[in-house]
C-alpha positions in Angstrom: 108.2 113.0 -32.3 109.2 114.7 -29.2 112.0 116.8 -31.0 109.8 118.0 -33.7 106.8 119.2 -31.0 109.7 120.7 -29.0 110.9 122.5 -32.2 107.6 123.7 -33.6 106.6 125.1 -30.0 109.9 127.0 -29.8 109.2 128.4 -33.2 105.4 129.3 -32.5 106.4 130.8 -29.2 109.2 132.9 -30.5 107.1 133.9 -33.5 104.6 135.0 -31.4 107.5 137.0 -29.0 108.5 138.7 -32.5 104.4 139.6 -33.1 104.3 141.4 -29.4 107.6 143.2 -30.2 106.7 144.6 -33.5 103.4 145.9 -31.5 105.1 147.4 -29.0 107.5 149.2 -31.7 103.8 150.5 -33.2 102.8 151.6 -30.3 105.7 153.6 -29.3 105.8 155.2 -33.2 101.9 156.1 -32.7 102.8 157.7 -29.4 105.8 159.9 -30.2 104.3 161.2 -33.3 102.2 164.3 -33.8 99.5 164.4 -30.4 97.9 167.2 -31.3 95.1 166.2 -34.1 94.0 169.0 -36.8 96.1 171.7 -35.9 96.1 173.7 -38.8 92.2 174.0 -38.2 92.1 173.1 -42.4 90.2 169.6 -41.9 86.9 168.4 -43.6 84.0 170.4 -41.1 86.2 173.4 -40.5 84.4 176.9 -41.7 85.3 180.6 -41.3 83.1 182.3 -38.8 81.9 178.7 -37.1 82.6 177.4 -34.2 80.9 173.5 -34.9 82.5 170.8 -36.7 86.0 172.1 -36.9 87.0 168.3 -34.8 88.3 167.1 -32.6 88.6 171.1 -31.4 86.0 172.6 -29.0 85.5 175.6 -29.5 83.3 178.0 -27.1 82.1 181.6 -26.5 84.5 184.1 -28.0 86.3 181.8 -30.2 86.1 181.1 -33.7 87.5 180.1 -36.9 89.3 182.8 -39.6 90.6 182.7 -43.0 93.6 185.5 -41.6 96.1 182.3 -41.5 99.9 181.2 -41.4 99.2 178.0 -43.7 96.6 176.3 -45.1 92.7 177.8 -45.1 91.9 178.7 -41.7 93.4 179.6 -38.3 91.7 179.8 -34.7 90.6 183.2 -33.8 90.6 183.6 -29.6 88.9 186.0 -28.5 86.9 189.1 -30.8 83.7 187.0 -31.4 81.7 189.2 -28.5 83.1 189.9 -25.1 83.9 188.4 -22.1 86.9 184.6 -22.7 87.0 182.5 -25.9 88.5 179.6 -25.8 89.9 176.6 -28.4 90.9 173.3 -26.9 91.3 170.0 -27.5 91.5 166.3 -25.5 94.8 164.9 -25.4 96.5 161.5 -23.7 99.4 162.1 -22.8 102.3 159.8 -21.1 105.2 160.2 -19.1 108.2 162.4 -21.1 108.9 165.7 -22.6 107.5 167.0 -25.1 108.1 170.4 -27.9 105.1 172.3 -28.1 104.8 174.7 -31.2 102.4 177.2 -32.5 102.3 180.4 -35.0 100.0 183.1 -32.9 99.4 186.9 -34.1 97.8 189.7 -32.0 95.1 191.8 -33.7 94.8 195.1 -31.5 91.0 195.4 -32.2 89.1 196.0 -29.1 88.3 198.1 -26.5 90.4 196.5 -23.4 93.2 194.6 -22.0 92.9 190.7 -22.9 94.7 188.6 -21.2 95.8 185.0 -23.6 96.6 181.9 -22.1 97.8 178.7 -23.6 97.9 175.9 -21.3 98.9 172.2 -22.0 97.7 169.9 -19.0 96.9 172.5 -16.8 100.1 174.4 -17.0 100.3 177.9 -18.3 102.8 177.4 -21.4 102.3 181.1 -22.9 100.7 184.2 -21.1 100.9 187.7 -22.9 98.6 190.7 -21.8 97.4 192.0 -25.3 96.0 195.8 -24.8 93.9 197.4 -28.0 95.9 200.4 -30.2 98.7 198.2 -30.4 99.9 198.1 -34.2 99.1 194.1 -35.5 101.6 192.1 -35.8 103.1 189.5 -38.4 103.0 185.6 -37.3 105.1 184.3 -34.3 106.4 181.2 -33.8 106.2 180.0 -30.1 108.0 176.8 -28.9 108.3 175.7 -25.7 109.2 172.0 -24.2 106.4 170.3 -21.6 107.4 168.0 -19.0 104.8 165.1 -18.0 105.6 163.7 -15.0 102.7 160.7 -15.0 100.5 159.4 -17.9 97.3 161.7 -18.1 94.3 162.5 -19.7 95.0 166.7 -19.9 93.6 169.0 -23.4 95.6 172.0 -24.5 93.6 175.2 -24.1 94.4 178.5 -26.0 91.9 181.0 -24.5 91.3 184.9 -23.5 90.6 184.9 -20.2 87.9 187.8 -18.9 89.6 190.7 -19.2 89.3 193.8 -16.9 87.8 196.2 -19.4 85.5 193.1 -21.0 85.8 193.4 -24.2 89.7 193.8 -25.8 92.2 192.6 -29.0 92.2 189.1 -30.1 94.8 186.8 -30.8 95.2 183.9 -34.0 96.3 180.8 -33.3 98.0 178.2 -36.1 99.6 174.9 -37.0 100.0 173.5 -33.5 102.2 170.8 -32.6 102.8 168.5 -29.8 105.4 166.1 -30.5 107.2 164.1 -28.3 110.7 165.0 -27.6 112.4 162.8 -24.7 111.4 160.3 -21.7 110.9 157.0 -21.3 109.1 154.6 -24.0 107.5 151.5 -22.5 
């Protein structure tokens, strides 16, 4: 009787070992895939012109939503919905590693001063271009860029026109974001 209790307590115990390892394994998929939710801006609640419902984006002052895209319906339009900073941002929980940032942007020269756009992902500037009005359009970009995080964190990603000098300048779209995690450690 001993033997068997021995045996089935072994086998529970290392069943139960295997259960907690295959967790862990989910866990670490879930957290090295794609951090950034609803980047293409194309999700159920997401309309042209509107700045509600587009989730789990928060979007504020001159910031909207356009059908000018790279893929899919819609992009984020930052900036040119009124004057003063537009912003589009979004929560993210982020742990320790690197990480490959990616978006499709395109200036619009439409406006009447200097804009300054920011991206920032955890509070560090990631992209900064001064867009000035009279500049010709452009066609998409693609910018990339790795992120280091140096301790777990509860950061957003911003993409925003600051204030510019002259108030009220050019815009720039913003599309198919991605955060994906590219290196560090995994427990």
């Amino acid at each position: 009787m001993k033997t068997i209790a021995i045996t089935v307590i072994a086998a529970s115990l290392f069943s139960m070992t295997s259960l907690a390892g295959c967790q862990v394994a989910r866990e670490r998929i879930a957290k090295s895939g794609e951090m950034i939710k609803n980047g293409g801006f194309d999700d159920t609640g997401c309309e042209e012109g509107h700045q509600n419902g587009c989730r789990p984006w928060d979007i504020k002052n001159a910031a909207g939503l356009s059908s000018e895209h790279h893929s899919g319906r819609l992009s984020a339009i930052v900036g040119g919905f009124g004057t003063g900073a537009g912003t589009v941002a979004q929560d993210l929980s982020l742990d320790v590693g690197t990480y490959q940032l990616s978006f499709w942007w395109k200036h619009s020269g439409r406006g009447g001063g200097d804009t300054p756009a920011v991206v920032r992902v955890a509070g560090r500037t990631v992209f900064a271009k001064m867009f000035r009005p009279g500049e010709p359009d452009m066609d998409w970009e693609q910018h990339k860029i790795a992120v280091h995080i140096d301790k777990p964190t509860n950061a957003k990603i911003v993409f925003s026109t600051e204030v510019a000098p002259n108030n009220s300048g050019p815009l720039f779209l913003v599309d198919d974001a991605r955060l994906t995690r590219s290196g560090g450690p995994t427990h």
